[in-house]
Legacy VTK file of the C-alpha trace (Angstrom):
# vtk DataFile Version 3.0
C-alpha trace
ASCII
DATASET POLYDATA
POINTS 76 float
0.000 0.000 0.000
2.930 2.404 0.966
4.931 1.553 -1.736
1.990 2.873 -4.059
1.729 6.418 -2.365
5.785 6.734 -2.618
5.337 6.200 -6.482
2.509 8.222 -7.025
3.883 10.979 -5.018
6.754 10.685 -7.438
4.595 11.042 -10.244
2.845 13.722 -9.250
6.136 15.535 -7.933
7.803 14.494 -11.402
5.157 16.192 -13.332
5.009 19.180 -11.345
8.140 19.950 -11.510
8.934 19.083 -15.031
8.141 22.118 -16.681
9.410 24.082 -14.144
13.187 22.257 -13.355
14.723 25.405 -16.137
13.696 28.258 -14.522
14.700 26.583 -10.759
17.985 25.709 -11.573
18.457 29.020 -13.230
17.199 30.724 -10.145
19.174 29.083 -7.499
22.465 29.332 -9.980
21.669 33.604 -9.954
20.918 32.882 -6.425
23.973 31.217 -6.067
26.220 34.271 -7.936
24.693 37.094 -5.908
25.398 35.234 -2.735
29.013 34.330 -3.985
29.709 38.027 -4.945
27.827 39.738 -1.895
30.342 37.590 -0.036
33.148 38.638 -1.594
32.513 42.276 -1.052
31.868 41.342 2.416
35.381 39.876 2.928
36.690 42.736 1.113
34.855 45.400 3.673
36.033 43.296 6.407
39.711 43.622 5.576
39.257 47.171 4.596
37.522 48.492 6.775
35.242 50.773 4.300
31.538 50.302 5.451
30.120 53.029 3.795
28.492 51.141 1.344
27.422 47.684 3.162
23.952 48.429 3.549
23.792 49.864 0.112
25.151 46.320 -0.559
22.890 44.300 1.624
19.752 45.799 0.056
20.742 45.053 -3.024
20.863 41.313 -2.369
17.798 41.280 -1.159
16.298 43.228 -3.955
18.151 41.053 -6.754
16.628 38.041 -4.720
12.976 39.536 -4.917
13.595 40.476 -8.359
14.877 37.043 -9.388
12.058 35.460 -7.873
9.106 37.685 -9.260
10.844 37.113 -12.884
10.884 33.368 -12.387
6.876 33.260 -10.808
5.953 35.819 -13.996
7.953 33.322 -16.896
6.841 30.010 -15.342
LINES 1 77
76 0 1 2 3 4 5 6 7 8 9 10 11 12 13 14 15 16 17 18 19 20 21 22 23 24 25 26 27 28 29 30 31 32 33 34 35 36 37 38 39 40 41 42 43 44 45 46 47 48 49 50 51 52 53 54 55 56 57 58 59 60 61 62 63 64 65 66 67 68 69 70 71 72 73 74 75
């Protein structure tokens, strides 16, 4: 009985995501980047010293995030 739920649940997961697998790995590899770089300026401020511009920084993450997200919910 349990084994029949596990493969329809894989079905149904399977053909949900199917059309949609593109446009997630996309989004998690820009995800991915913006983390990356945001990090890298991070390390950079940190050995600098220069925090004029981290919150500048910071919201920008989280507006490439939102962005990146609203693009992928709009295409898909």
């Amino acid at each position: 009985m349990y084994n029949w739920l596990k493969i329809g649940a894989f079905i149904v997961a399977d053909r949900f995501l199917d059309p949609r697998l593109k446009g997630l790995l996309v989004l998690v590899a820009f995800w991915l980047m913006v983390k990356s770089l945001h990090g890298e300026y991070r390390s950079s401020v940190a050995l600098s010293g220069y925090t004029q511009f981290l919150v500048t920084a910071a919201l920008s993450k989280i507006g490439l995030y939102v962005l990146a997200f609203a693009a992928y919910v709009l295409t898909v």
